[in-house]
C-alpha positions in Angstrom: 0.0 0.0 0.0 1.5 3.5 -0.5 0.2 6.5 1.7 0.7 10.1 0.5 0.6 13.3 3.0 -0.4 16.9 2.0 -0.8 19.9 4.3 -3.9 21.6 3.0 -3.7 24.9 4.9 -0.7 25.5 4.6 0.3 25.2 8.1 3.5 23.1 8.6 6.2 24.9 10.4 9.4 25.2 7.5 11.3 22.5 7.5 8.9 19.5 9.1 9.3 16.0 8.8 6.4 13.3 8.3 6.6 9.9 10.3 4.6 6.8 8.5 4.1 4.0 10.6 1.7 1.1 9.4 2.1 -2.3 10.9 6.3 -2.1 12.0 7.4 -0.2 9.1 8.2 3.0 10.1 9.1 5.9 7.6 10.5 9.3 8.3 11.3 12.3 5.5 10.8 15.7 4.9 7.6 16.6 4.3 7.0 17.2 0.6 3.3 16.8 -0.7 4.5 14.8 -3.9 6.3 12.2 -1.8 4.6 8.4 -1.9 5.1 6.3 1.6 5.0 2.5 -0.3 4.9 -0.6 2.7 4.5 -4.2 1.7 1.8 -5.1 4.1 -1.9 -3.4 3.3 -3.2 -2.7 6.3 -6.4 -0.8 7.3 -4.6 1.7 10.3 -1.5 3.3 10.3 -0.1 6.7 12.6 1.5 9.8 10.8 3.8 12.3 13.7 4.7 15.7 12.3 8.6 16.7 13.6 10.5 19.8 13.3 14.0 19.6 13.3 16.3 22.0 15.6 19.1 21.1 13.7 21.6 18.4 12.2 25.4 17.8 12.6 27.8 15.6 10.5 30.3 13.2 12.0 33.0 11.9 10.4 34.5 7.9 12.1 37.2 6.0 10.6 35.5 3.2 11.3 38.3 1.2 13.5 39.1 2.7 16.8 36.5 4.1 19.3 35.9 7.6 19.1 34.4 10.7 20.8 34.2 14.1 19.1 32.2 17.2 19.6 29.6 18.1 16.9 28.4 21.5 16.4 24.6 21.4 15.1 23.7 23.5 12.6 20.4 24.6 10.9 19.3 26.8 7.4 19.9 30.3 9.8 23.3 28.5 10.6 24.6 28.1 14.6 21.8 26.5 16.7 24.5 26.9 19.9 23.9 23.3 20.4 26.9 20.8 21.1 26.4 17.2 21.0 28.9 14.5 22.2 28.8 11.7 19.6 30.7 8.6 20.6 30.9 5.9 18.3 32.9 2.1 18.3 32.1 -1.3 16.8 29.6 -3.9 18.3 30.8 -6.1 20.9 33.9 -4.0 21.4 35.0 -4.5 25.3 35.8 -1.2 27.1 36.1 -2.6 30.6 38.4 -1.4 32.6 42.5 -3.1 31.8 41.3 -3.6 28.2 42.9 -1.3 25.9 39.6 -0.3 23.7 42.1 0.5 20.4 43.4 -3.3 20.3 39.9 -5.1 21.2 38.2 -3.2 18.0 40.9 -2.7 15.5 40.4 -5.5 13.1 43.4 -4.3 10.6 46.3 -2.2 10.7 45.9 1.2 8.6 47.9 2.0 6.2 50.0 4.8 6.7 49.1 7.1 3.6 45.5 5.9 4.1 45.5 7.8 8.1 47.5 10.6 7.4 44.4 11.8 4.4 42.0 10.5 6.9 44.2 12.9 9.7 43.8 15.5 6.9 40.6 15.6 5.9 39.3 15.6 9.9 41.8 18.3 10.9 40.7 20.3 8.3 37.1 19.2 9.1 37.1 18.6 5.1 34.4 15.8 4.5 31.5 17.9 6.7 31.9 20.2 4.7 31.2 18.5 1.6 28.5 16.8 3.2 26.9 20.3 4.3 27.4 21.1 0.1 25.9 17.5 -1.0 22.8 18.6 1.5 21.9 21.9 0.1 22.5 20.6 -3.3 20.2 18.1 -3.2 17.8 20.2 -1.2 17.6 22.7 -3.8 18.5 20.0 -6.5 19.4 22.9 -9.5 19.8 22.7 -13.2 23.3 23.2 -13.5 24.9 21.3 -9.9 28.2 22.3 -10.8 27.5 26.1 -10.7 26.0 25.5 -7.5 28.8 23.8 -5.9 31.3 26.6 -7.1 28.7 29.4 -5.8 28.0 27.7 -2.3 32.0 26.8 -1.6 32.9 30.0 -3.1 30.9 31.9 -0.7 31.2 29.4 1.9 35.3 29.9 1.6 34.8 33.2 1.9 32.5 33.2 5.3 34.4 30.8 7.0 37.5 30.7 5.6 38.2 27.6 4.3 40.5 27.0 1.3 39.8 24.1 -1.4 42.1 23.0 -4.6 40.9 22.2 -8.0 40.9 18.5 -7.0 38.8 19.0 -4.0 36.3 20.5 -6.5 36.8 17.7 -8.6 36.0 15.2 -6.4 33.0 16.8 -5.3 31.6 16.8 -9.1 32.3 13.0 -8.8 30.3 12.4 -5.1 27.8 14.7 -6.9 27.7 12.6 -10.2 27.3 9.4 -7.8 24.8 10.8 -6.3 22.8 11.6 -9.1 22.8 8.6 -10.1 22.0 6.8 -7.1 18.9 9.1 -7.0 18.1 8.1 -10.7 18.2 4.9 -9.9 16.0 4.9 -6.5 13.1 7.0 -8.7 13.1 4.0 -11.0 12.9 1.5 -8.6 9.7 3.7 -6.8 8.3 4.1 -10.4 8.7 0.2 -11.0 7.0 -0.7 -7.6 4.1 1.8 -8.0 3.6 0.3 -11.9 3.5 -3.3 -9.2 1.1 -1.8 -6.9 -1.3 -0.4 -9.8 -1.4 -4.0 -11.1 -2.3 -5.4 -8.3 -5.1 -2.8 -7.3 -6.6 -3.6 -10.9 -6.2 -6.7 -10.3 -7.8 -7.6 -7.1 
């Protein structure tokens, strides 16, 4: 079955999310009238909650060693003034005290090139800010995505001062180009299970 919400007055707050839940599939997004919530069960109750966010922060984990970092969360007017603690390690990692956490979770050895980029790109606090550019690039989802990139680090770099090379941009225009594509293919795959859904509606 496939559930579709639409504010008729007008009166979601900027920038709310819809909840779906029918039987124990739950679905979250922001709210956009066109969007289709599609669960495999048909069921004849279901519960919709309305969010608004305060704000979102990116974190960045190698994803070997435990590790604790402070995350500033941000929202479209910018600084919320909100600080969140975000600790993250593997499952089943022991922490007890006399166990050095490092050793129990680290299932490799790094390569050295491969932790000084990674040393890199978190000192310079790099790959949140691409994810902040993917964000609004895909919230405002323009003709021309390259332009956009260049105007929103351009005036990004100048605000806060950070300082990108030619192959930083061009690595961006590839995550964007995955991206895209990913997106292509996820609207076909919606499109081919609605085409599903019709059938059997017509047919039943």
């Amino acid at each position: 079955m496939q559930v579709q919400i639409a504010d008729i007055d007008a009166t979601l707050p900027q920038d709310s999310y819809i909840s779906v839940k029918v039987g124990d599939v739950h679905k979250q997004s922001l709210y956009d009238p066109k969007r289709l919530y599609c669960f495999p069960d048909v069921r004849r109750a279901g519960k919709v909650s309305i969010f608004s966010r305060v704000g979102t922060c990116d974190f960045i984990w190698a994803a070997e060693h435990p590790e604790t970092k402070l995350c500033k969360a941000m929202h479209l007017n910018g600084d919320t003034g909100i600080r969140l603690q975000v600790s993250t390690q593997r499952l089943g990692c022991n922490a007890a005290e006399g166990v050095d956490p490092t050793i129990a979770c680290s299932n490799s050895k790094a390569q050295e090139k491969s932790l000084k980029a990674r040393e890199y790109l978190r000192e310079h606090d790099v790959e949140s800010f691409l994810a902040s550019a993917m964000r609004a690039l895909l919230k405002s989802m323009p003709d021309d995505p390259s332009a956009f990139l260049c105007n929103f680090i351009s005036t990004h770099c100048v605000d806060g001062g950070t300082d990108f090379s030619s192959q930083d941009l061009d690595d961006l225009k590839k995550q964007v180009a995955a991206a895209e594509s990913k997106l292509a293919e996820s609207e076909g795959r919606l499109g081919e299970f609605q085409r599903q859904v019709k059938d059997l509606e017509q047919n039943a």
